[in-house]
C-alpha positions as CSV (number, residue, x, y, z in Angstrom):
1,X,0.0,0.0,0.0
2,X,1.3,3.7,-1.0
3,X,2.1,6.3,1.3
4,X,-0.6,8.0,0.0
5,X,-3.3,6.1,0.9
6,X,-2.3,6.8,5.0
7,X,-2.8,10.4,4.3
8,X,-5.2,12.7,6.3
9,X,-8.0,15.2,4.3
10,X,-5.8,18.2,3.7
11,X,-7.9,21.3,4.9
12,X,-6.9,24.8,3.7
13,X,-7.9,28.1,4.8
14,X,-6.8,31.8,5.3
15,X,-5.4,32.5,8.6
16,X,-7.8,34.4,10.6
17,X,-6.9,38.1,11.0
18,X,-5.0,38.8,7.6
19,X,-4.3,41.8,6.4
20,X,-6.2,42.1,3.1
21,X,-5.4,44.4,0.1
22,X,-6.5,47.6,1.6
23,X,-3.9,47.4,4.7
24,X,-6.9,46.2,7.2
25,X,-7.2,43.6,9.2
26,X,-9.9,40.6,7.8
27,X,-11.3,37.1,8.2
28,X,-12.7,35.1,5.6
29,X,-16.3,34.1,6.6
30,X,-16.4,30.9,5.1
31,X,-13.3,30.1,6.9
32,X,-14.4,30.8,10.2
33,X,-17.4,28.9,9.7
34,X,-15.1,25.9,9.3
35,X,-13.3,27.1,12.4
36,X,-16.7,26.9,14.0
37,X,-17.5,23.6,12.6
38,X,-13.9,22.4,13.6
39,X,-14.8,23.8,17.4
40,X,-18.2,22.2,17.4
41,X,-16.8,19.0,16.7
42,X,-12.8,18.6,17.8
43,X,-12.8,15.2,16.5
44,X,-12.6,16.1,12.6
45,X,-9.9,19.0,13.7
46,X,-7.6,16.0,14.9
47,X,-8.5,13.9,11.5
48,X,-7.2,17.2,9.2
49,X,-3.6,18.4,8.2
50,X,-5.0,21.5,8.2
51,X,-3.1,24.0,6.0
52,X,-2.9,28.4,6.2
53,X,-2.7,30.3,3.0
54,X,-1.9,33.5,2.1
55,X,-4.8,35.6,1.0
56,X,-2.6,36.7,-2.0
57,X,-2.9,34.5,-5.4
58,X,-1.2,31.9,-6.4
59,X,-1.5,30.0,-3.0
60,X,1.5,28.0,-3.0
61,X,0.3,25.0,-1.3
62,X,-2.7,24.5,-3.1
63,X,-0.8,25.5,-6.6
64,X,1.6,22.2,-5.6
65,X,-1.3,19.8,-5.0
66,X,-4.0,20.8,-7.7
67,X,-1.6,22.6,-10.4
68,X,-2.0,26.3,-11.4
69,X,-4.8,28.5,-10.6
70,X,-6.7,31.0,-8.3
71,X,-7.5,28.2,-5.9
72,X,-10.1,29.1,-3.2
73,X,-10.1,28.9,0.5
74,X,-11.7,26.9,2.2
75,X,-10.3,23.6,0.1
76,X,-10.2,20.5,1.3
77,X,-8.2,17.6,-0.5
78,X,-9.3,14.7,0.2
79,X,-7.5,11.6,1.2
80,X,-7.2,8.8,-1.4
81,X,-10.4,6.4,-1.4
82,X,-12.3,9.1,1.1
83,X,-16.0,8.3,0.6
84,X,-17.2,11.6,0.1
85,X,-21.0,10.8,-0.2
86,X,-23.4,10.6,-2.6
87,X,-24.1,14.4,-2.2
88,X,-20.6,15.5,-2.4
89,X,-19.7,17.8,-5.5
90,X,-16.3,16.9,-5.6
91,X,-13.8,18.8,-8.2
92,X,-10.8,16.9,-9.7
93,X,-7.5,18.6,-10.4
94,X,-4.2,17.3,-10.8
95,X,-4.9,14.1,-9.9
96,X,-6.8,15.0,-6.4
97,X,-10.5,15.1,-5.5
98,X,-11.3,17.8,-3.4
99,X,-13.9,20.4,-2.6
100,X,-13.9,23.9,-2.2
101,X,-16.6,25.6,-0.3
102,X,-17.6,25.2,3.2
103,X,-20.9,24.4,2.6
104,X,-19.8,21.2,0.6
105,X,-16.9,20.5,3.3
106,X,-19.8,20.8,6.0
107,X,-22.2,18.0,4.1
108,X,-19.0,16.2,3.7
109,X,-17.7,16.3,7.0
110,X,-22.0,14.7,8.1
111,X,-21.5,12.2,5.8
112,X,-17.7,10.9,7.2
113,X,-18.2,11.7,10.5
114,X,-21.7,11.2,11.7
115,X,-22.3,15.0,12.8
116,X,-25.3,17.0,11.7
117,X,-25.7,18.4,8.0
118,X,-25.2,22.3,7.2
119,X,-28.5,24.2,6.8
């Protein structure tokens, strides 16, 4: 068996409290409501290599996994032979499957883990 197939989900986000492109201080809300998720339910939090971009594009981290682009944050990557669910709209770059808003983490994070759906 690969490597690969032992990896975690790979979570990215923005840092909370960036500074954003006019010099102030921001958060990204769809971030935080992962953070909120993550707090809800510490379990998934310890499941996650969870990963900070920059709010700047190209994100380097998610350039290296899913190839070029203006990638968006929240992404998660998932592992190799995660079952995502039959509601998941999962994305494929590069060779990974991976989804990239929190609503769609949320619904896959109730289908994984047992813990309620997003509204």
């Amino acid at each position: 068996m690969s490597a690969r197939a032992f990896e975690r989900d790979r979570l990215f986000l923005l840092a909370p409290g960036f500074v954003g492109r006019d010099s102030k201080r921001e958060y990204c809300p769809e971030c935080a409501e992962l953070w909120g998720v993550l707090s809800y339910f510490p379990a998934i939090k310890e499941a996650l290599e969870i990963i900070y971009q920059p709010i700047d594009h190209p994100r380097p981290d998610l350039v290296a996994a899913l190839g070029p682009g203006d990638w968006n944050c929240p992404s998660l990557i998932l592992s190799p032979g995660a079952d995502a669910g039959p509601d998941a709209r999962i994305r494929e770059a590069n060779g990974e499957r991976f989804l990239d808003n929190a609503r769609d983490i949320g619904r896959y994070f109730a289908h994984r883990y047992g813990v309620p759906r997003p509204r």
